[in-house]
C-alpha positions in Angstrom: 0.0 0.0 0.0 1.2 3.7 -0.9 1.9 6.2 1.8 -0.2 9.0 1.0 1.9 11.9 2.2 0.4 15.2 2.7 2.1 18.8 3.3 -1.1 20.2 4.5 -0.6 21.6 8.5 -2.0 19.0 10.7 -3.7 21.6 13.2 -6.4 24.6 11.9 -6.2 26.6 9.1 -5.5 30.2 9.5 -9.1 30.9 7.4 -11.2 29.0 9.8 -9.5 30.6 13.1 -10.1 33.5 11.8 -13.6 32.8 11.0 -13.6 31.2 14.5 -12.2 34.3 15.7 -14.3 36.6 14.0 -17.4 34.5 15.2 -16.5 34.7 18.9 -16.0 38.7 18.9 -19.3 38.7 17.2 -21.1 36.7 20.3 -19.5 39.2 22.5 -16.2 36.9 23.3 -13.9 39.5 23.0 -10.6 38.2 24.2 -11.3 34.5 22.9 -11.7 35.3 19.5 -8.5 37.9 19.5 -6.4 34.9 20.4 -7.7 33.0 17.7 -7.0 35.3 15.4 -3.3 35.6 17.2 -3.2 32.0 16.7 -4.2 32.5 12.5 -1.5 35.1 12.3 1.0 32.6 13.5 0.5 30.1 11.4 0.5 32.4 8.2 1.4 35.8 9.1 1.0 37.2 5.3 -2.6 36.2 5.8 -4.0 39.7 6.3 -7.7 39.0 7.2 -7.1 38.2 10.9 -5.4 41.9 10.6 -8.0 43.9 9.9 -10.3 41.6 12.3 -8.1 42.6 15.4 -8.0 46.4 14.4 -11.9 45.9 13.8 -12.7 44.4 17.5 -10.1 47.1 18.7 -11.9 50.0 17.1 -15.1 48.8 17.9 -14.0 48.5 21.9 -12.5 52.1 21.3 -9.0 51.6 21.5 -8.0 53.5 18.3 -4.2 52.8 19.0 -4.5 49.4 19.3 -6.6 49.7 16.2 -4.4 51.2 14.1 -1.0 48.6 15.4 -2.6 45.8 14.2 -3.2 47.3 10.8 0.3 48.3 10.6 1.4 44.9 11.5 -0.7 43.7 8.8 0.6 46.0 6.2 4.2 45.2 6.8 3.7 41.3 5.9 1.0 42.0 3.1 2.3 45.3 1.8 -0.4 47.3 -0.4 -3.5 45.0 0.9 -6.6 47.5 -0.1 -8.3 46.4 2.9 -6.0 46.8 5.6 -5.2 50.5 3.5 -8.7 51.6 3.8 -9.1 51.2 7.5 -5.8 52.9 7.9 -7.5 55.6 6.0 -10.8 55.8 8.0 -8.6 55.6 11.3 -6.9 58.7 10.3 -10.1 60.5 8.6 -9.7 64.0 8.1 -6.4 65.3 9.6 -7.3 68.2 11.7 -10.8 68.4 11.3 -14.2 67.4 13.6 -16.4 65.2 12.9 -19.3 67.2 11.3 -22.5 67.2 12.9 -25.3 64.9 11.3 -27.4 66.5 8.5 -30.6 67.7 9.4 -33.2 66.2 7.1 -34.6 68.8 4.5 -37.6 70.9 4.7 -40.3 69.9 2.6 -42.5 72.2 0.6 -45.7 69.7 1.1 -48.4 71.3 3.2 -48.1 69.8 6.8 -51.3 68.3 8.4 -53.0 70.4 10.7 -55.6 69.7 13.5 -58.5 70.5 10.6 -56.6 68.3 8.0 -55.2 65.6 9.8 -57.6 62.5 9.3 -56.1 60.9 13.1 -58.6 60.3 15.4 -58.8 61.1 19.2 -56.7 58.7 21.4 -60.4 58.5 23.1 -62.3 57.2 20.4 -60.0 54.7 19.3 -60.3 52.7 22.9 -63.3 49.9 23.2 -66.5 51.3 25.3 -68.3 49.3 28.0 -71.2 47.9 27.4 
């Protein structure tokens, strides 16, 4: 009988503990899933998914400079990655500059209902009388 000889890695793949780790930061397990995805990065550390999953459970916990590590750490084994870029980019935003305020919805020109035009009815009249 042939040896069938294999040069897969015996343990997990560094896709499915990142999936893994992603899964466990999304059912609010923090901490586990950031050492699966330490433990994806060691196996293939020009793998740069597990990267921008540790900046986004930093970011989302609020620790920007931890945040923004990780994505350097990712961009210095996978140079150029467009993912790992464009979080660098949001982290950084607009240098110098607040956050603007949110828009206020526009004004319409559309007649607004009045108590004459409005077809509601009393709160009263809506409720079930006793009989």
């Amino acid at each position: 009988m042939a040896r069938c000889s294999s040069s897969a890695p015996s343990g997990p793949l560094p896709e499915i503990l990142t999936k893994k780790g992603e899964s466990l930061i999304r059912l609010g397990r923090g901490p586990d899933g950031a050492l699966e995805l330490q433990r994806a990065i060691a196996l293939k550390p020009d793998y740069w998914p597990p990267y921008a999953a540790m900046s986004d459970y930093y970011k989302e916990i609020g620790d920007l400079t931890a945040a923004r590590e990780w994505l350097e750490k990712g961009l210095s084994t996978s140079p150029n990655t467009k993912a790992l870029l464009q979080r660098r980019a949001e982290l950084d935003g607009p240098k110098g500059k607040h956050k603007s305020a949110p828009r206020q919805p526009e004004k319409s020109n559309a007649p607004q209902p009045t108590a004459e035009t409005s077809t509601a009815q009393p709160v009263d009249s809506q409720l079930p009388t006793e009989q």
